[in-house]
N, CA, C and O atoms as a GROMACS GRO file, in nm:
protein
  352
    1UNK      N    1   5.007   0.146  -5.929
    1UNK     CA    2   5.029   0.289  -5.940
    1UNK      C    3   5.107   0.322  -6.067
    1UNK      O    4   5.082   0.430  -6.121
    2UNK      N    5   5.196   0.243  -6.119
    2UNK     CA    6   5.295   0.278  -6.256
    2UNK      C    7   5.223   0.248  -6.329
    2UNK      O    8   5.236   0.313  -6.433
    3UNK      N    9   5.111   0.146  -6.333
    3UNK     CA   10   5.019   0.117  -6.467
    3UNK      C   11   4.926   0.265  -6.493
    3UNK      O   12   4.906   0.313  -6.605
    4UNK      N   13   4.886   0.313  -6.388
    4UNK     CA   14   4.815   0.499  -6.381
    4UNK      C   15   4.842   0.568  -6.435
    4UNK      O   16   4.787   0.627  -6.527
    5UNK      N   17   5.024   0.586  -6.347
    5UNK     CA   18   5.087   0.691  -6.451
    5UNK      C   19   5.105   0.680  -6.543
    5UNK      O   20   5.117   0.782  -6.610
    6UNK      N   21   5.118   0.546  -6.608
    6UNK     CA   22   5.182   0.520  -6.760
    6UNK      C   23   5.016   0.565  -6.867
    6UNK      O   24   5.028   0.635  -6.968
    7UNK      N   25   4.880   0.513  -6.824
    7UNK     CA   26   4.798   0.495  -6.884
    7UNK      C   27   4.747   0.717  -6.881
    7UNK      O   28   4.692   0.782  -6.970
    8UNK      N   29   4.794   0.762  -6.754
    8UNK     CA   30   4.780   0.932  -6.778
    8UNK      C   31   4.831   0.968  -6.859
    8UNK      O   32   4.771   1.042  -6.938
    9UNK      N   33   4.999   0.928  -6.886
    9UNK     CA   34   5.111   1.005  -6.965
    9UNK      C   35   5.067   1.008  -7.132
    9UNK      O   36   5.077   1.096  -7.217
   10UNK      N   37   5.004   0.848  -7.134
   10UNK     CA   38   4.956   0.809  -7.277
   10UNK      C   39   4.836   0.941  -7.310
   10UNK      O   40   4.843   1.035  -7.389
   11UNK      N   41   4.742   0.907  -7.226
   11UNK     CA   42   4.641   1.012  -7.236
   11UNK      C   43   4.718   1.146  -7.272
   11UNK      O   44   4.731   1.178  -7.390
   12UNK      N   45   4.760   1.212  -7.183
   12UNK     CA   46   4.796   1.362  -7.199
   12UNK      C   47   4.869   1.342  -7.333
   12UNK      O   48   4.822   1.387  -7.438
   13UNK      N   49   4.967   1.284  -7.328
   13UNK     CA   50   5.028   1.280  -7.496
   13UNK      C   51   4.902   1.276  -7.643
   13UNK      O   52   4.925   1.338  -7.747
   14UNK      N   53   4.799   1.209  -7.626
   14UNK     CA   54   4.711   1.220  -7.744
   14UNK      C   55   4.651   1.362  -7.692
   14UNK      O   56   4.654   1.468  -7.754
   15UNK      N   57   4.601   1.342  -7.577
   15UNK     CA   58   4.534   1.462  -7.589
   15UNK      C   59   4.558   1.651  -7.632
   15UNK      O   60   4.484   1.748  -7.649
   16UNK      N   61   4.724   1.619  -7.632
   16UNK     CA   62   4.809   1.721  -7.633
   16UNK      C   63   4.849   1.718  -7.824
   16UNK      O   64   4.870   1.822  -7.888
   17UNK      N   65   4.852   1.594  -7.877
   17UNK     CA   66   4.848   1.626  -8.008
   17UNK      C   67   4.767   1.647  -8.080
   17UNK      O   68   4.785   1.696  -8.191
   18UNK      N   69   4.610   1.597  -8.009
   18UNK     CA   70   4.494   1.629  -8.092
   18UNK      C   71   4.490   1.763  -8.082
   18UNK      O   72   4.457   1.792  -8.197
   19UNK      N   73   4.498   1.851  -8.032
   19UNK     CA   74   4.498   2.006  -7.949
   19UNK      C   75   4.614   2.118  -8.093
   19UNK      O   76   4.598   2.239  -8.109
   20UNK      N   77   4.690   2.057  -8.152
   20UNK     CA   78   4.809   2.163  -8.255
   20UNK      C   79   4.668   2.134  -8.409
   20UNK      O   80   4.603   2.039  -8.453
   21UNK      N   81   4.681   2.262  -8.436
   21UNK     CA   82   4.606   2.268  -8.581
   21UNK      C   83   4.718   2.211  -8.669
   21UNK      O   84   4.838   2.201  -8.641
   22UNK      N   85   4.651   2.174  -8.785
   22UNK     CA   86   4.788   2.172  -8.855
   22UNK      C   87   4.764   2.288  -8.938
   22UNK      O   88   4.682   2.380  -8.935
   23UNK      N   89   4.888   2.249  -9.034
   23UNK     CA   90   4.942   2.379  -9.130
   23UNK      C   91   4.974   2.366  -9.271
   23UNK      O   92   5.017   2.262  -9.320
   24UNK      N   93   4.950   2.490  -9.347
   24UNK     CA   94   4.944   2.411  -9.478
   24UNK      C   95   5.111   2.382  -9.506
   24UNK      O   96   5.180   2.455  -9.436
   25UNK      N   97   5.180   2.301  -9.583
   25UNK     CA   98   5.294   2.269  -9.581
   25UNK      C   99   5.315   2.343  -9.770
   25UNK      O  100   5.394   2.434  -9.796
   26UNK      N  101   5.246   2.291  -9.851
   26UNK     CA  102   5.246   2.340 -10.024
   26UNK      C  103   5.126   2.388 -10.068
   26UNK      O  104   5.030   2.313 -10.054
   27UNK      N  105   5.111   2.482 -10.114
   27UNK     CA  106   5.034   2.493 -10.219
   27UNK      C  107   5.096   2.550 -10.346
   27UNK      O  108   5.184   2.634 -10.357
   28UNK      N  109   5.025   2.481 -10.444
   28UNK     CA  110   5.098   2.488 -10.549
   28UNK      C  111   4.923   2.518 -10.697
   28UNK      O  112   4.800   2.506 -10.702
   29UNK      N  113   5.039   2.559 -10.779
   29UNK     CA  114   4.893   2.622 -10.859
   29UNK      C  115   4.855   2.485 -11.007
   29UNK      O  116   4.934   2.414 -11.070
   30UNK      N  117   4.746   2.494 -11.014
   30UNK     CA  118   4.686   2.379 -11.075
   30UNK      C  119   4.608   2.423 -11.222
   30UNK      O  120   4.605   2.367 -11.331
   31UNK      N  121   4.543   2.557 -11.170
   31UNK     CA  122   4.489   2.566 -11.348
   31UNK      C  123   4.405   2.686 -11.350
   31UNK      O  124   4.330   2.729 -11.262
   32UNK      N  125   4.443   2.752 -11.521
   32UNK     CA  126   4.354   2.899 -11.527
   32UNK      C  127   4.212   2.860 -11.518
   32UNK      O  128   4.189   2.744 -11.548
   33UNK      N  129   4.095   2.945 -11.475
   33UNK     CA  130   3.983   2.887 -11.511
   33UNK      C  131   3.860   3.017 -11.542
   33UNK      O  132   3.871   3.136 -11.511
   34UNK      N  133   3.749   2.950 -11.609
   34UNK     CA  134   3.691   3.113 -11.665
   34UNK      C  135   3.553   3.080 -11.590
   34UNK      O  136   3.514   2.963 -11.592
   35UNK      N  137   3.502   3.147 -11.545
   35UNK     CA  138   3.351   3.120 -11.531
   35UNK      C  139   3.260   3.136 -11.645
   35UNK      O  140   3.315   3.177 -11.747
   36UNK      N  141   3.134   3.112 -11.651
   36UNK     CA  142   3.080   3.069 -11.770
   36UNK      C  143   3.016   3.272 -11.819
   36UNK      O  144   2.948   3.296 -11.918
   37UNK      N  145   3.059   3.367 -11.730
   37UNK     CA  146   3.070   3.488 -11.782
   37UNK      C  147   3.178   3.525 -11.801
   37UNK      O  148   3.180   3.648 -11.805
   38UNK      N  149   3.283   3.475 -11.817
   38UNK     CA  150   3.390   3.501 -11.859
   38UNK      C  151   3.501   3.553 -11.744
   38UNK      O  152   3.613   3.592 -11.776
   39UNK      N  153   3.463   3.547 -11.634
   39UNK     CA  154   3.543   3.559 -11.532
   39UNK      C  155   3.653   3.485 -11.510
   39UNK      O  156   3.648   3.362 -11.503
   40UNK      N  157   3.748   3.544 -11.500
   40UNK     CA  158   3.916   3.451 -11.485
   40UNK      C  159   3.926   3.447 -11.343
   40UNK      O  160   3.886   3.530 -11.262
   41UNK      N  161   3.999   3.314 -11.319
   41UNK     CA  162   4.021   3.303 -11.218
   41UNK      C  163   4.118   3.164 -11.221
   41UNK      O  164   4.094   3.085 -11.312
   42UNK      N  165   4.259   3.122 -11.098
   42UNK     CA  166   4.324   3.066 -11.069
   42UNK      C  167   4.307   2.949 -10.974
   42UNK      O  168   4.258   2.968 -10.862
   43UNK      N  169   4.344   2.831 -11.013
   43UNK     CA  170   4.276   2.702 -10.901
   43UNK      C  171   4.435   2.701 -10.851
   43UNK      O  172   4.532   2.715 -10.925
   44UNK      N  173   4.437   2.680 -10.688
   44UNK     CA  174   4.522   2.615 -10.668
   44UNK      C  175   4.512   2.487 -10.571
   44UNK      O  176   4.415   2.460 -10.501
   45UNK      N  177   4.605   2.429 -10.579
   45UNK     CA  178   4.607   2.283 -10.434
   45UNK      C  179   4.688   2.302 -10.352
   45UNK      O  180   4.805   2.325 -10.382
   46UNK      N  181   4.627   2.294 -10.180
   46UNK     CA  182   4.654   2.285 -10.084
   46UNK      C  183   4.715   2.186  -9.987
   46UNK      O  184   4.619   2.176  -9.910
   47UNK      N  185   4.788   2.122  -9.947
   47UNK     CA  186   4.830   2.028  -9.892
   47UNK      C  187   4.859   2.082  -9.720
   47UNK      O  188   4.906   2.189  -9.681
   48UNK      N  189   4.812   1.964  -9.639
   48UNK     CA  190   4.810   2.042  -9.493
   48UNK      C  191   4.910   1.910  -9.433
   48UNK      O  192   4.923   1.801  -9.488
   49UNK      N  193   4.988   1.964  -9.277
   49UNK     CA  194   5.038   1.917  -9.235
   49UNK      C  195   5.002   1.746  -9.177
   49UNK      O  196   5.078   1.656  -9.139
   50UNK      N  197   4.864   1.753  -9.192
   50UNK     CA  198   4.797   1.643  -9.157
   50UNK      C  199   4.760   1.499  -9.281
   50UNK      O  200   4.703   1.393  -9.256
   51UNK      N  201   4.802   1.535  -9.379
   51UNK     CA  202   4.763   1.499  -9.493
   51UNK      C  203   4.627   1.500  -9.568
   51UNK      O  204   4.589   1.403  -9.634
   52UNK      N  205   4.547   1.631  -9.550
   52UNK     CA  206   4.422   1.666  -9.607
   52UNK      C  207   4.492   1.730  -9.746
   52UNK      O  208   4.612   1.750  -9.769
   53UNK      N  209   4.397   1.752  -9.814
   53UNK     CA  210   4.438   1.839  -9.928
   53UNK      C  211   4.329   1.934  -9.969
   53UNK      O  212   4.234   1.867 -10.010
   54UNK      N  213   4.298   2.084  -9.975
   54UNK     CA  214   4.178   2.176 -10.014
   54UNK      C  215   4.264   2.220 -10.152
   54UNK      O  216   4.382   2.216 -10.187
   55UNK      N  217   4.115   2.272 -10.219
   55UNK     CA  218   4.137   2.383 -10.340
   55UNK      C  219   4.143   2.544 -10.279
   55UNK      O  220   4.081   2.571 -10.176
   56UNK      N  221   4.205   2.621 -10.335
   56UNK     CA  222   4.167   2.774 -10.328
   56UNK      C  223   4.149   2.787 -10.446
   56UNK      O  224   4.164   2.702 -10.534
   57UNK      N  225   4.104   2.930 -10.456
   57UNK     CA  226   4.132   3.027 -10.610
   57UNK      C  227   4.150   3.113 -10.585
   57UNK      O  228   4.138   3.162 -10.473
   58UNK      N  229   4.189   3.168 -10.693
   58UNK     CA  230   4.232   3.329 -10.633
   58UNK      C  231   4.178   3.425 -10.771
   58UNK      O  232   4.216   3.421 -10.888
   59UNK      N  233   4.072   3.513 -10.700
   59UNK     CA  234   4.007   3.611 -10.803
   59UNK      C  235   4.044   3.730 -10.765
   59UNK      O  236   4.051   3.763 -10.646
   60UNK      N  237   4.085   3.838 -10.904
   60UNK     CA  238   4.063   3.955 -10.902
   60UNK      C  239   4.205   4.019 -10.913
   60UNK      O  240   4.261   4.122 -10.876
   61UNK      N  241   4.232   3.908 -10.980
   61UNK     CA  242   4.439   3.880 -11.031
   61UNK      C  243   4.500   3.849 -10.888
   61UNK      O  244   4.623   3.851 -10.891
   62UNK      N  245   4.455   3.826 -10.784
   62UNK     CA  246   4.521   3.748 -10.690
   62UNK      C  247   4.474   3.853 -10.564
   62UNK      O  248   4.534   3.836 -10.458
   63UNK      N  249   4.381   3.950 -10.567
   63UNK     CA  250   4.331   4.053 -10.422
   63UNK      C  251   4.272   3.998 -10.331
   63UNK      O  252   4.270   4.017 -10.209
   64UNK      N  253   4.187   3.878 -10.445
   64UNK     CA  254   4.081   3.759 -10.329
   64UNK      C  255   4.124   3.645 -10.319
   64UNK      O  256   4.198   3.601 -10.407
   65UNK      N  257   4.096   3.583 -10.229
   65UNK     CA  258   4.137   3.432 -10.224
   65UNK      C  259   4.028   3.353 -10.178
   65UNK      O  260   3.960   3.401 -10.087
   66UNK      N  261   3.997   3.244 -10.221
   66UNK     CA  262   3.911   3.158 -10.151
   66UNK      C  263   3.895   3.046 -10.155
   66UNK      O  264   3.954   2.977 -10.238
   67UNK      N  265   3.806   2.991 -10.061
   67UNK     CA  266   3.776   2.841 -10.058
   67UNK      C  267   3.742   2.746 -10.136
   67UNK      O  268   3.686   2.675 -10.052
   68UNK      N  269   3.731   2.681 -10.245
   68UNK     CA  270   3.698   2.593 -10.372
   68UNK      C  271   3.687   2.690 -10.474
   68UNK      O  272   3.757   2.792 -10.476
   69UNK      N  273   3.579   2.656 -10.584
   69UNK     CA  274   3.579   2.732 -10.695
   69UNK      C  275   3.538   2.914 -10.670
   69UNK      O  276   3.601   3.009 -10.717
   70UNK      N  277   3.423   2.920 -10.588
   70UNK     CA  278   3.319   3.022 -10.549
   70UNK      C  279   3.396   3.140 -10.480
   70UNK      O  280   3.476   3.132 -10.387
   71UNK      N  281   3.346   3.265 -10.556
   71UNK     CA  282   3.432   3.362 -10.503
   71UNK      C  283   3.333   3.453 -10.380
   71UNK      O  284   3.363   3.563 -10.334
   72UNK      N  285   3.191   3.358 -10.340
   72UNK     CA  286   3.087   3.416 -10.282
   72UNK      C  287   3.091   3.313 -10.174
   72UNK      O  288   2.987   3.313 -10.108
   73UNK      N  289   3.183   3.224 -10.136
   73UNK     CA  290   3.191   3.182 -10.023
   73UNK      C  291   3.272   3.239  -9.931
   73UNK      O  292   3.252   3.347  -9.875
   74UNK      N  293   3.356   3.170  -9.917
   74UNK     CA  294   3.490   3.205  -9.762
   74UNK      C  295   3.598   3.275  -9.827
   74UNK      O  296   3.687   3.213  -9.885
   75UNK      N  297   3.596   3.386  -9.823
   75UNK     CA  298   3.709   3.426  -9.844
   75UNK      C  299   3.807   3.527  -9.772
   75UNK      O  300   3.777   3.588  -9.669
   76UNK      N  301   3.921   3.537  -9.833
   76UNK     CA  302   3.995   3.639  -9.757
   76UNK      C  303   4.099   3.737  -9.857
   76UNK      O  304   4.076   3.721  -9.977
   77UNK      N  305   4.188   3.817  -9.831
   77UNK     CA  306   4.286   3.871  -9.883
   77UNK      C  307   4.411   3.869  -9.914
   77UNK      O  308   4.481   3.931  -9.995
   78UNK      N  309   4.438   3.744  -9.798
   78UNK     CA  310   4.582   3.663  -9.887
   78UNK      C  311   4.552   3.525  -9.870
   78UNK      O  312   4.468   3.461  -9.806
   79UNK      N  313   4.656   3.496  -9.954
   79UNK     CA  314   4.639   3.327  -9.965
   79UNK      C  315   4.675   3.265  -9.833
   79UNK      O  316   4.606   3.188  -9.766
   80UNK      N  317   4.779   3.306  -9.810
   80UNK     CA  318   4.831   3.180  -9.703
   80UNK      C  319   4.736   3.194  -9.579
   80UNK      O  320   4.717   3.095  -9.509
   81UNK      N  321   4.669   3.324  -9.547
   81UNK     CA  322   4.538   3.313  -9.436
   81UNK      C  323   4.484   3.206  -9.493
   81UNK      O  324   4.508   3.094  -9.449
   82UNK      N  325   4.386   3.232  -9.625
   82UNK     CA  326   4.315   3.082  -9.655
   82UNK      C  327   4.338   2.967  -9.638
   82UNK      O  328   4.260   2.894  -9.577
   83UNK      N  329   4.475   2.918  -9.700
   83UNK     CA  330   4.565   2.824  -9.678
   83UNK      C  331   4.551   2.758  -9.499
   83UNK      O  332   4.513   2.644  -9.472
   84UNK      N  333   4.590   2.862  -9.400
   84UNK     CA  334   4.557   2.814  -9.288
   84UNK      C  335   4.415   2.811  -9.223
   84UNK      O  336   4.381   2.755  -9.119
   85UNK      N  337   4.354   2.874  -9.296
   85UNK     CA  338   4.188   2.859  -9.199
   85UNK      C  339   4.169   2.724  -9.284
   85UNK      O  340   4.167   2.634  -9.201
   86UNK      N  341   4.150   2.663  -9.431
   86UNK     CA  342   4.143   2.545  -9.429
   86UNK      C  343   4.198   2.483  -9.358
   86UNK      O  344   4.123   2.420  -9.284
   87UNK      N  345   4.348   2.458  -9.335
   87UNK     CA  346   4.405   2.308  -9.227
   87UNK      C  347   4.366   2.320  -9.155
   87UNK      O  348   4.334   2.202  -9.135
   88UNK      N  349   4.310   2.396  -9.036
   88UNK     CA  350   4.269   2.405  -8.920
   88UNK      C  351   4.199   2.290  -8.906
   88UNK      O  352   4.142   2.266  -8.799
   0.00000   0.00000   0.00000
């Protein structure tokens, strides 16, 4: 019966940490960049609580934010939303 409980407790414990998103912990900015029409735009790096790492950018002096280079993918209106829908 103690080998049960011990082998449940283990269980619920992973299963209870796989279950927390993580979170971005830094992002920090990496480099101006132009598109090949001359569009400006900002790279930055993401670092998540889990040890992943994403790019954002941020177009339109900083109104958009988004997921890698592309300002026609995922985006949003502030950074740190982005920031957390990547770690997720």
């Amino acid at each position: 019966m103690l080998k049960f409980v011990s082998i449940l407790a283990v269980l619920t414990a992973l299963f209870a940490s796989s279950s927390y998103a993580a979170n971005p912990t830094k992002i920090q900015f990496t480099s101006n960049e132009k598109t090949f029409l001359g569009t400006e735009y900002k790279m930055y790096a993401v670092r998540c609580s889990d040890g992943r790492k994403r790019k954002i950018s941020a177009w339109q002096k900083g109104r958009k934010w988004c997921a890698g280079k592309s300002d026609s993918g995922e985006c949003m209106n502030n950074q740190m939303q982005i920031a957390k829908f990547l770690c997720k």
